[in-house]
C-alpha positions in Angstrom: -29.0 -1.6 -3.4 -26.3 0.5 -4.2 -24.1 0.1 -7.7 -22.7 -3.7 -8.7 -19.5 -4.8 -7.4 -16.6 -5.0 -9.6 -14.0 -7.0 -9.6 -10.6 -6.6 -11.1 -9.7 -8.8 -14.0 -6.1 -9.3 -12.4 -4.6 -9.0 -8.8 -0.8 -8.2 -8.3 0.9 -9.8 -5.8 4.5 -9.7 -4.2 5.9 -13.3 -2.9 4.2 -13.3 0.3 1.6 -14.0 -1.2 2.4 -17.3 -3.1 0.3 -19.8 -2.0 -2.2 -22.4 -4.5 -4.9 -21.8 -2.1 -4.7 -18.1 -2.4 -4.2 -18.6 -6.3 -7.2 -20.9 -6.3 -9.6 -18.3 -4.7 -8.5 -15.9 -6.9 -9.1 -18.5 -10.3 -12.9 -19.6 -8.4 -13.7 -15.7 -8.4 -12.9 -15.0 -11.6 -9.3 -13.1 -11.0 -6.0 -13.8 -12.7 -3.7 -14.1 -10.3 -0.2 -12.1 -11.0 2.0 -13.5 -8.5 5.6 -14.0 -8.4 6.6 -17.9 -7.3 9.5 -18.0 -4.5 12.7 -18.5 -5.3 12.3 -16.8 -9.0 12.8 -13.5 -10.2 10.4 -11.0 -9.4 8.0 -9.0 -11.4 9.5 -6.5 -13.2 8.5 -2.9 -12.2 5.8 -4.0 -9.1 8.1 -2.3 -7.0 7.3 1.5 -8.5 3.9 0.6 -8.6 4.1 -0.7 -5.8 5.6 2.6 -3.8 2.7 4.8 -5.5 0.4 2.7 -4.1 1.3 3.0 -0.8 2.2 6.7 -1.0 -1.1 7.1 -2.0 -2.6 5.5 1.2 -0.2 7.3 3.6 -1.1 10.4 2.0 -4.8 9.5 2.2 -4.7 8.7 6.1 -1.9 11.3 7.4 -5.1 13.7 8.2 -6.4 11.0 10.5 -3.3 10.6 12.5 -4.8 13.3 15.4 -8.6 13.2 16.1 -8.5 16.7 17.4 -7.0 18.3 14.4 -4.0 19.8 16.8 0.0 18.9 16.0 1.2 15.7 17.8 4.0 17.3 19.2 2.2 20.3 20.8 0.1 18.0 23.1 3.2 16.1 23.9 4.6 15.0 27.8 7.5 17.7 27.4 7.3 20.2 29.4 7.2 23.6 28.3 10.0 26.2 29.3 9.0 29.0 32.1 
């Protein structure tokens, strides 16, 4: 069961993403595409929001990046000095 899904009134998007058949499945679910077209100016200020956003996941995953808990560079291939 579980809560409802929500769905976001809009979805940003850089120019990558500029495609009708992406901005059609966005219009058929009920989201307002924000997507820059290619060739024309860009949205002003996605990049800031952009960069927090992806801070945010790097920050989210970095205590993932070893299973074992240990520093990457102790369990490194260098060998240790005698």
């Amino acid at each position: 069961m579980g809560h409802p899904l929500k769905r976001p009134d809009a979805l940003l998007g850089d120019k990558g993403y500029d495609s009708n058949p992406n901005r059609t499945e966005l219009r058929q679910r009920g989201i307002l595409p924000v997507i820059s077209r290619k060739g024309q100016p860009g949205i002003q200020g996605l990049g800031k929001l952009r960069y927090f956003v992806e801070q945010t996941f790097a920050c989210c995953t970095s205590s993932r990046a070893s299973p074992s808990g240990e520093n990457v560079a102790s369990t490194s291939m260098v060998p240790s000095s005698p």
